[in-house]
C-alpha positions as CSV (number, residue, x, y, z in Angstrom):
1,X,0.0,0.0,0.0
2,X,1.3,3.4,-1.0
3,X,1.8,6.2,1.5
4,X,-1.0,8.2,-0.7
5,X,-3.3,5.1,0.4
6,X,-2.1,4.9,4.0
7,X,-2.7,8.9,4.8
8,X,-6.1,8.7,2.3
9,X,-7.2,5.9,4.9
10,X,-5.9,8.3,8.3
11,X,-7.6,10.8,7.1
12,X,-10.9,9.1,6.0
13,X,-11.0,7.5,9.2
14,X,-10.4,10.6,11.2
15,X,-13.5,12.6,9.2
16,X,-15.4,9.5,10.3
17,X,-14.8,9.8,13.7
18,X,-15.0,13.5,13.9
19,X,-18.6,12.9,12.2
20,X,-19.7,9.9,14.4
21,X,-18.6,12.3,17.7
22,X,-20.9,14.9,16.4
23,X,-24.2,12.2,15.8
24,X,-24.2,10.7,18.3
25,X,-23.0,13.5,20.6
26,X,-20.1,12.3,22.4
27,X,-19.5,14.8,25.0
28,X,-15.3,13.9,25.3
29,X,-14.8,14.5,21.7
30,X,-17.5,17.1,20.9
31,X,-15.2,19.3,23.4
32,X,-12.2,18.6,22.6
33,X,-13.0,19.4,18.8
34,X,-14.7,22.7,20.2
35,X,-11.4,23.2,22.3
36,X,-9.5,22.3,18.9
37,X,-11.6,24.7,16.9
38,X,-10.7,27.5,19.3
39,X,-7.2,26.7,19.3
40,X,-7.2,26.8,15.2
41,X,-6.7,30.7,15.7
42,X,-3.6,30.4,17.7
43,X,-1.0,31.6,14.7
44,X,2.2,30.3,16.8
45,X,1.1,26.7,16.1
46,X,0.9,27.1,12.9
47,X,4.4,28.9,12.7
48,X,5.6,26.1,14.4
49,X,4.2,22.9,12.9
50,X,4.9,24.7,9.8
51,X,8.6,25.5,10.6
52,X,8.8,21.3,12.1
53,X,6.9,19.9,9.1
54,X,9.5,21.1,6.5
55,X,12.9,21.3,8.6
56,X,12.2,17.8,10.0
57,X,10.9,15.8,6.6
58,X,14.2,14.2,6.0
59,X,14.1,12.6,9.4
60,X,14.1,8.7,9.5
61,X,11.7,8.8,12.6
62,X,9.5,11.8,11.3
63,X,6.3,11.4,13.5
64,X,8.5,10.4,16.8
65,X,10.6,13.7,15.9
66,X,7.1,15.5,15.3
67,X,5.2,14.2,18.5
68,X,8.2,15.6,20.3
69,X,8.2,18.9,18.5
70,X,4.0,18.8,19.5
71,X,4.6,18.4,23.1
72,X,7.5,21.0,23.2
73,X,5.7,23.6,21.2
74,X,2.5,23.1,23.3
75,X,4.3,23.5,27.0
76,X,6.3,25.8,25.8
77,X,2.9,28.0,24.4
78,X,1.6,27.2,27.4
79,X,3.5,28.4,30.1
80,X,5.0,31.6,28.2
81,X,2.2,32.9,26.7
82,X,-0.6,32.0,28.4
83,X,0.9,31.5,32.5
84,X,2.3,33.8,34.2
85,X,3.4,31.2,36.8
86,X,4.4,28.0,36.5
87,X,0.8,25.8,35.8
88,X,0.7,23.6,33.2
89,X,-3.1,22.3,32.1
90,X,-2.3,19.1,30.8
91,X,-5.4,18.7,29.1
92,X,-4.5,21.4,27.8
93,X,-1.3,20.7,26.2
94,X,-2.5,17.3,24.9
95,X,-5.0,19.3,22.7
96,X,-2.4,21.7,21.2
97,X,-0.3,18.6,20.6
98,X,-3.0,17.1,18.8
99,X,-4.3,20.4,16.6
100,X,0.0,20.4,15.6
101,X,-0.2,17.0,14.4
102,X,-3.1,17.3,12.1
103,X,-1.9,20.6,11.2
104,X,1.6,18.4,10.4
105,X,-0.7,15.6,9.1
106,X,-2.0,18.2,6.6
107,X,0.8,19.2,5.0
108,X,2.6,16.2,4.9
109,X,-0.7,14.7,3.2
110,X,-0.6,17.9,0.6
111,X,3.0,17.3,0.1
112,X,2.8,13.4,-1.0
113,X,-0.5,15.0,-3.3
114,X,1.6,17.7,-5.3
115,X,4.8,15.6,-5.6
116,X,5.8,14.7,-8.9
């Protein structure tokens, strides 16, 4: 199966997911995705997962180097930007961590689209 295939599948099955949370109303997800959805204006992220996606592509352990670069980015947003004293939400974080990987997800998905 081709990487094309493999990240088609990901994404399908995440849209599935993100539709089945909605129907039948599962309170976890439905806030997290609202969390997510407020989190999508954050411009820093993107700057960052951004930056991560293209520096780190030639990396033999991409998504290990990019969960890494998630977590980082997200404490580090976290407790500089938002905290003026040393408390870290980790429910918080995890979410940030998770909008930088789709955001990563995206445009390594876009990448393997436009490639020759």
């Amino acid at each position: 199966m081709s990487r094309k295939k493999i990240y088609f599948s990901i994404l399908i099955g995440a849209l599935v997911l993100v539709a089945a949370a909605f129907l039948a109303n599962i309170k976890p997800l439905v806030v997290t995705l609202g969390v997510m959805k407020g989190m999508a204006n954050e411009w820093q992220v993107w700057a960052a997962a951004i930056f991560c996606a293209f520096v780190f592509s030639k990396y033999k352990h991409y998504w290990i180097v990019m969960l890494v670069c998630a977590l980082v980015t997200s404490l580090v947003y976290q407790i500089y930007l938002f905290t003026p004293l040393i408390k870290v939400d980790f429910y918080t974080i995890c979410v940030r961590s998770l909008l930088f990987m789709c955001i990563v997800f995206g445009i390594d998905y876009l990448r393997l689209v436009f490639k020759r």
